[in-house]
Every structure is written in structure tokens, then in C-alpha cells.
N, C-alpha and C positions, 0 to 999 in steps of 0.2 A: 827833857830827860830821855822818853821815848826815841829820838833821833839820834841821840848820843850814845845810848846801846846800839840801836842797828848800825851806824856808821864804825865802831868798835870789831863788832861781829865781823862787817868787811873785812876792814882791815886787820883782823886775827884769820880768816878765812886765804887772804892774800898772803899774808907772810908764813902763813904753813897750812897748806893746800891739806895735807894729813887729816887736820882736825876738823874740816867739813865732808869728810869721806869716812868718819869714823863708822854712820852707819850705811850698810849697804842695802839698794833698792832690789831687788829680788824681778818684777816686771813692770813695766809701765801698765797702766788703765787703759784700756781699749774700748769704743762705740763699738764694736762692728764686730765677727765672728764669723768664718766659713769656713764650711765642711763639704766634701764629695762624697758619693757611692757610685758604684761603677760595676757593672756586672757585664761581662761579653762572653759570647755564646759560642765562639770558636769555630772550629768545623763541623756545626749543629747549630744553626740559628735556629731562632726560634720566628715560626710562621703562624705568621695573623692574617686570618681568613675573615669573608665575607660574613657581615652580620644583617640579619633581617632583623627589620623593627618598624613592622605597623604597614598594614596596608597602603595607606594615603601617601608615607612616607616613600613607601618603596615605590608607586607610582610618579610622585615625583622624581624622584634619582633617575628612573628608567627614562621618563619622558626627557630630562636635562641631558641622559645621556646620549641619547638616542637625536635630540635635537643638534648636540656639537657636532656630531659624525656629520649630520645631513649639511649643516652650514658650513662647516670648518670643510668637510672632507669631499664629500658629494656632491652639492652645487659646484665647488669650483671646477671638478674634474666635468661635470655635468650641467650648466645653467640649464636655467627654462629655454633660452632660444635653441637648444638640441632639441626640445620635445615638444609635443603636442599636448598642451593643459586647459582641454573645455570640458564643461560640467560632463559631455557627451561622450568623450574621447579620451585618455594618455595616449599617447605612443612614441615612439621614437619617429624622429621628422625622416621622410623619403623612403619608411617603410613601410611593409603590408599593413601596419595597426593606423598607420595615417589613410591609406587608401588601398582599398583590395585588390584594385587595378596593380598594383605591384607584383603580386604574390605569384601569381603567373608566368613571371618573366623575371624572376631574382635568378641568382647565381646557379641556384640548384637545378632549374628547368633551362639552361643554356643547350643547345642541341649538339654543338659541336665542341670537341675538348683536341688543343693543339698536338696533345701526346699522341692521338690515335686519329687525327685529320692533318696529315703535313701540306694542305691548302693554306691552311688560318695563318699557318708562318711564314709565307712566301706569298710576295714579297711585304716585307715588312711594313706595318702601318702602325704609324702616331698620330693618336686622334690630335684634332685641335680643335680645343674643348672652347675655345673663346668662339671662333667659328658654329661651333657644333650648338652652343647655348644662346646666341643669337636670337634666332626662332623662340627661342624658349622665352627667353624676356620680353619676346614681344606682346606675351600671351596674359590674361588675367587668371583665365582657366588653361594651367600647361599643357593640359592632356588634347588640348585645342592644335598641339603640335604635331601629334604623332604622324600623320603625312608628310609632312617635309622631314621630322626628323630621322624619319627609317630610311630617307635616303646617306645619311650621313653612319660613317662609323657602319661600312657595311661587311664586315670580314666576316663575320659566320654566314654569310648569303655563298661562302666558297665551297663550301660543305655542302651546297646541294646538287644533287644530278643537272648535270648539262650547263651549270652556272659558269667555270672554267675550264681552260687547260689545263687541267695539275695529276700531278703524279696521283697513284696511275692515271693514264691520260681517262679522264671522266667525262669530256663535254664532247656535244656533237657540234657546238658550236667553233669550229674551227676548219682551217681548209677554207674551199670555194662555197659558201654556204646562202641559200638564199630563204629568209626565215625558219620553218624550223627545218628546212631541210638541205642535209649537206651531199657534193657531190666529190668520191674523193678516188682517188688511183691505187686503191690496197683497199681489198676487200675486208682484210684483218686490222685495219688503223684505229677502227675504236673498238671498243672491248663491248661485250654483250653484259657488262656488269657496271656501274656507275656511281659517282659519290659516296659519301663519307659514312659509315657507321655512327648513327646518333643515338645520343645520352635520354631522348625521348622519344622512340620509334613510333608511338601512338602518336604523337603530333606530327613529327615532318615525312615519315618515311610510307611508302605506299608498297602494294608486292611486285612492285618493279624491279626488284634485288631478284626475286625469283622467275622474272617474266625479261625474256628478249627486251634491249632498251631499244631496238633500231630493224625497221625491215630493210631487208640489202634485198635492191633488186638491181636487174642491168640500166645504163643511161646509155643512150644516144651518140653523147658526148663522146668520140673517143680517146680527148685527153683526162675526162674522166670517166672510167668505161661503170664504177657502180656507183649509184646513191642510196643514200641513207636515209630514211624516213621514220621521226621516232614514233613510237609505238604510244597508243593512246593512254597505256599503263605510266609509263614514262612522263609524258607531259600532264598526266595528273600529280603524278610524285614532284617534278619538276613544281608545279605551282605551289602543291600545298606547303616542300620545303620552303620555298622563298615569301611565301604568305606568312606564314609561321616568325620566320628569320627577319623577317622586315617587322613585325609586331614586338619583337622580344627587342632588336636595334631601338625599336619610339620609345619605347618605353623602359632601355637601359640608361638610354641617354637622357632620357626625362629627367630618371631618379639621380643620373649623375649631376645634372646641372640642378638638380634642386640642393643634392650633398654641398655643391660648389659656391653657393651664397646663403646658407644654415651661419644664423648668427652672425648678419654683415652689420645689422645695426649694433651690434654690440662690440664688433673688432671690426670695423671696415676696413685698417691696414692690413688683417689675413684671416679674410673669411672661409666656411668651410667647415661640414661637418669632424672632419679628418684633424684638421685645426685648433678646434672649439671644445670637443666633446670626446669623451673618454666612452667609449660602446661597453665597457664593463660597467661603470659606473651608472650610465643612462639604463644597462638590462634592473641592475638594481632599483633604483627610481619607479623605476615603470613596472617592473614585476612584482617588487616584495615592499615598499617603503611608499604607498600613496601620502603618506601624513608630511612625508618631507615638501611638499609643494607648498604647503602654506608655513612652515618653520623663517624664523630668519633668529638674525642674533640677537635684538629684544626678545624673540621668544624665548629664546634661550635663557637670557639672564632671567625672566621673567619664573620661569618653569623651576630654573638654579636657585630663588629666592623662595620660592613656596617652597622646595624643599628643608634649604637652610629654616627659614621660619617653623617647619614641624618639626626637623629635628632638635630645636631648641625650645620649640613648647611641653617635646616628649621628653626632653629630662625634667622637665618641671611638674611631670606630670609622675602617678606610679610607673608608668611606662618609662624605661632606662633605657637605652639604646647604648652607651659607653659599655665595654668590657675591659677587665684588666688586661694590661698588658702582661704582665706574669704579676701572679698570686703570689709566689717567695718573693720580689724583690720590694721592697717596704723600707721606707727610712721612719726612723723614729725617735721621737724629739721630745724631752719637756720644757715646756715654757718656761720664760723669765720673764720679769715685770718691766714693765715700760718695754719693751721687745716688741718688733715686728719683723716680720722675716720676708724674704724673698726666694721663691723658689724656680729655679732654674731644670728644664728637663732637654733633655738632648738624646737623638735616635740617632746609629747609623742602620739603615735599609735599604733596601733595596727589590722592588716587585719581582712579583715571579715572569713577567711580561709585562710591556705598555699597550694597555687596549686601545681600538683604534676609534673612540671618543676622547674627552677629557675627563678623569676622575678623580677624585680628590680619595684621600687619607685625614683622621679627624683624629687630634690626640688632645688630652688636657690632664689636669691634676688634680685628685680629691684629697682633704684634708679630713681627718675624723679623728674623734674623740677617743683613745683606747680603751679605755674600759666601757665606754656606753655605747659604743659605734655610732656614734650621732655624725654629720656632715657638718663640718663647719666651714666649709669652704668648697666653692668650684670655682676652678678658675676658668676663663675664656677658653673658645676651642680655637685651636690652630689647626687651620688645614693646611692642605699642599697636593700639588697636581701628581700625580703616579708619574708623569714621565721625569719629574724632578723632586722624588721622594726619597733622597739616596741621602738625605740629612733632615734631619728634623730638631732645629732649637726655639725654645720660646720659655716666655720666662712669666711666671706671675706674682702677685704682691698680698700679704696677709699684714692687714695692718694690727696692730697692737691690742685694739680692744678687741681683735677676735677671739685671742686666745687667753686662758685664763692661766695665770703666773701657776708653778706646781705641776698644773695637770701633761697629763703623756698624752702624744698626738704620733696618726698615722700617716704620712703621705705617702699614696700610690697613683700611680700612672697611669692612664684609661686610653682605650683607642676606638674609631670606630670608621667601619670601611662598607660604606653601603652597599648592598646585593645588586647588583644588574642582570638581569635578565639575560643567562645565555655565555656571559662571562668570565664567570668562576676565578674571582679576582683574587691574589694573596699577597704577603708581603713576608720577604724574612728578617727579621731584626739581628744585629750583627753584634750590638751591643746597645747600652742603655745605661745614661747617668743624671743622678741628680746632686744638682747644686744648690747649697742651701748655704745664704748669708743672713746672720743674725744682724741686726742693728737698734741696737739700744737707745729708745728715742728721749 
């Protein structure tokens, strides 16, 4: 009987369509439910600044940040093979902090300068430094070279009294000359003034600038009727420049041929301080940053995790580290039975710079009770690096028995941007929305 009604129904349903549309369905039943809130902030974003929370907390952030810079940033512009790292010493390799024997003879104590000695330019010399470092490698102790290597790479020896012929004519060593004494056919052919004005008069120059360089008397000789005999003032200034100039020579070329194989175990196809190591980065290292020498990037994740771990112990704790993102924008919901819900938060932002560590941004989602302000809910924290914080989505999940059918509920948005030391970090928010899907379990 029962089959012969429903089969009936059919077929009175088929042969006039009318009378199974007599009543109409108004909506389908739905699981699921989603809502937006959207708040943008226009030509006025809103900036989220650096938050302190807790000593230990803030030490770690600083150490984590402090340790990327030195691995990420400074060792590679910088390795250890540019420096010198014994319990005893830092320094930078091939200079005064590696040995004091430098200091004496760097760029700044050079005696002679091309602008106001036209000897050192003429004629033109190209060291060859393969040649010139030779010697050098042969040595265990370099500074075991400086005799043979002052002969090499000798152009400031031009700069000294009697050393050349050069403008103005300077030397008495020219003409018919037999040691230090010349015999010549012009009583006025060398000048009674001699070499080159030097950048250290205390070391090469003697008062031979103000003393006769040459006694002119009559010779014999009448193809050459005067000679020239230099003056005892003179061949002391004569010695001490070239004593001088021959020291600063051993010991430029030392320090060049030590620049010239700095870090060959580490690049042996292009060794070389010039090559290898960044002189900004190595002044930092060795001046201001001693802690970077024992850093590497286990330290780092290491340093990253103690931190992350206090700041998840401090929200557990009365200590709160999260701050709202903005205090007006608030979604607000009341529960339905069997319901769990999903909430979805999304940032656009953008730093006010990218510091030259790596830093993270920390946002998440409190849930709360409205009338009792109780917490019913944290969700996981999502971070993200500052140099790619120009979006922010993440989404979390409140299952059914969190919430109680009836009751009214707050969700707000948290962020939190740990303090660095020195940094003055911020972020502007451009806009901010929350997604919220109901699902009827």
C-alpha cells in the first residue's frame, strides 16, 4: 500500500509539475557561515612600534640579532682568515695590530709623495709583485727579508739627495764622476740645493737644504777645469734618506706580499686581502663586535630558540608581551551549538626600514568572553622576517566545545615586535581584516 502511494505521488508530481511546487522553499540549510571585517587606514596607517618584555627576553632578541648580522652579514664580508684571532691578539692581518714593525712604515710615514717629487714618476715603475714576494716566501719569519727586499720596489730612494738625475737636476752623481766625487765643465751644472721635500723631514732630511751640497774647487783636468766634492752635511742627508727609504721599501713590500696570500687556504683560486675581506667590515669585527668570533649559525638558531621559548613561557605567565593591534577594531560573535569556528587574520604592512640583522614581527588572536573578559582562546603565534613583512596571513581554529552556545565573544588581534638595542624598529599597518567561518559540526 505504502509503495502505491509513493509511486501515485510520482506520477501526479510528473504529469503536473504545479502541484509539487505548490509550496515554496524560502533557503537551503547550510554547515558553514562566513563573515569579514576590514578596517584600512589610508593615508594614516597605523604604526606598531617596538615592545619591551622582560629582561632575559630582551637579551635574547638582542643576542639572536646581533648574532645574524655577524654570520649572515660580517663574517662573509670578513672571515677569520683576514684577522688575527689569538687569546693574545685581534687584529687585522698585515697591519700595525698584527705587528708594530708596520706602523712605522704604512702609507702615512711614506717620505716622498708623486705631487710634489716629479722623480717617483719618471720613469715609470711596475712592481712585479711575483718577483718582489719571492724572498718573502722563502722566509718562516718575513721580517727575515727586509735586506733583499729593500732592494726591490725602489722608487722613493729617487726622492733622496744625490740618488738621481731628476728635475731639478739633484744628483752629483752624474758627468765624469769618480765615487763620491764629480768632475764637470760648468761650474753652475748642479744646483747648491738637492732633492725632494719630504712628508717626514725628522726622518730623512738633514740641514743640507740649508748648507752648500758640493765644494767647487779648481781640477787639474783641463777638460774638466772644476770638481765637485760633496759636503759632509750632504752625504749624511744622502745616507740617512736612503737608509730611511730602503726600511720603509722592506717593509712596504713585506706587508704587501703578506696582503697578497691573506686567505689562500680558504680561496686558493684568488687569494688576497683585497680579494677576501671587506676593511669596513674587518674595522667593525676587530673594533666594536669581539663576540662575533665565536658566533656561527647554530648559535644563532640556538640564541633564536631561547628566545622564542621566553616569549612563549611570558604569555603563560602574568607577564604579557602581545599588545593590541588597535583597541577599536574587534569582531564580535555569539555562539551557536554544535559550531566551531575559524578565524582567519590578515595584515598589509610594511617597516619603516629593514635592519641589517634579521627580525621578525609576532602577531596572533585572543578570543574572550564579553561580559567576563575571560580568555578563551590563544591562538599560535605567526611570525615573519621585517624584510618580508609587507603581508601577513594566518589563520586559527576554535573548536566547538570552546565556546558556549548564547554566549557573546570578542576577537582581537595582538602583535608583538621585540626591542633591539639601538634599532628603533616600527611597522605601519595599511590595513587589517578578519575572517571568520562558522561551521556547524
Amino acid at each position: 500500500m505504502v509503495a502505491f502511494v509513493l509511486a501515485f505521488t510520482l506520477l501526479i508530481s510528473l504529469v503536473n509539475p504545479a502541484y509539487a511546487q505548490s509550496g515554496s522553499i524560502k533557503y537551503l540549510p547550510r554547515n558553514e557561515d562566513m563573515d569579514t571585517k576590514i578596517k584600512s587606514y589610508g593615508s594614516s596607517p597605523r604604526t606598531l612600534r617596538e615592545i619591551t618584555c622582560g629582561d632575559a627576553m630582551q637579551a635574547y632578541f638582542n643576542r639572536a640579532s646581533e648574532c645574524s648580522y655577524c654570520v649572515q652579514d660580517l663574517k662573509p664580508a670578513c672571515p677569520d682568515c683576514c684577522l688575527v684571532l689569538t687569546p693574545s691578539k685581534r687584529a687585522i692581518r698585515c697591519t700595525t695590530g698584527e705587528d708594530t714593525r708596520y706602523e712605522a712604515y704604512d702609507s702615512a710615514n711614506v717620505a716622498f709623495e708623486s705631487t710634489n717629487c716629479p722623480a717617483l714618476n719618471y720613469p715609470v715603475y711596475t712592481p712585479n709583485w711575483d718577483n718582489i714576494c719571492s724572498d718573502w716566501n722563502k722566509f718562516t719569519d718575513h721580517w727575515d727579508t727586509g735586506a733583499s727586499m729593500s732592494r726591490q720596489n725602489l722608487v722613493q730612494q729617487r726622492g733622496c739627495p744625490g740618488y738621481l738625475d731628476t728635475y731639478p737636476r739633484a744628483s752629483f752623481n752624474t758627468g765624469d764622476c769618480r765615487g763620491d766625487s764629480c768632475e764637470r765643465d760648468d761650474r753652475d751644472a748642479l744646483p747648491s740645493n738637492a732633492g725632494c721635500a719630504s712628508r717626514v723631514p725628522a726622518q730623512v732630511t738633514s740641514p743640507y737644504q740649508s748648507l752648500p751640497c758640493f765644494n767647487i774647487s779648481p781640477n787639474t783636468d783641463p777638460d774638466y777645469p772644476w770638481e765637485y766634492e760633496p759636503t759632509s752635511g750632504f752625504i749624511g742627508a744622502k745616507n740617512k734618506c736612503l737608509n730611511y727609504t730602503n726600511t720603509w721599501n722592506a717593509y712596504t713590500n713585506i706587508r704587501e706580499c703578506c696582503r697578497r696570500v691573506v686567505c689562500s687556504s680558504k680561496n686558493p683560486q684568488q687569494p688576497g686581502y683585497d680579494q677576501n675581506c671587506d676593511n669596513t667590515s674587518c674595522l667593525v669585527r676587530i673594533n666594536s663586535f669581539p663576540a662575533c668570533d665565536a658566533y656561527t649559525a647554530q648559535t644563532c638558531i640556538e640564541l633564536y630558540d631561547s628566545a622564542i621559548d621566553t616569549l612563549l613561557q611570558s604569555e603563560k605567565s602574568a607577564q604579557v608581551c602581545f599588545k593590541e593591534i588597535d583597541p577599536s577594531f574587534v569582531y564580535s560573535f555569539v555562539a551557536k551549538s554544535r559550531e566551531s569556528v575559524t578565524v582567519i587574520w590578515q595584515l598589509s604592512t610594511k617597516p619603516a626600514f629593514i635592519p641589517d640583522a634579521p627580525t621578525y614581527f609576532f602577531s596572533k588572536i585572543k578570543v574572550f568572553e564579553r561580559d567576563s573578559g575571560a580568555l578563551v582562546h590563544d591562538s599560535i603565534i605567526h611570525q615573519k622576517s621585517l624584510d618580508a613583512v609587507y603581508s601577513v596571513f594566518c589563520a586559527t581554529h576554535i573548536s566547538g566545545d570552546v565556546l558556549e552556545p548564547g554566549k557573546a565573544y570578542l576577537v582581537k588581534p595582538y602583535y608583538f615586535l621585540p626591542k633591539i638595542t639601538g634599532k628603533d624598529l616600527s611597522i605601519d599597518v595599511n590595513s587589517i581584516t578578519l575572517i571568520w567561518i562558522r561551521i556547524r559540526e
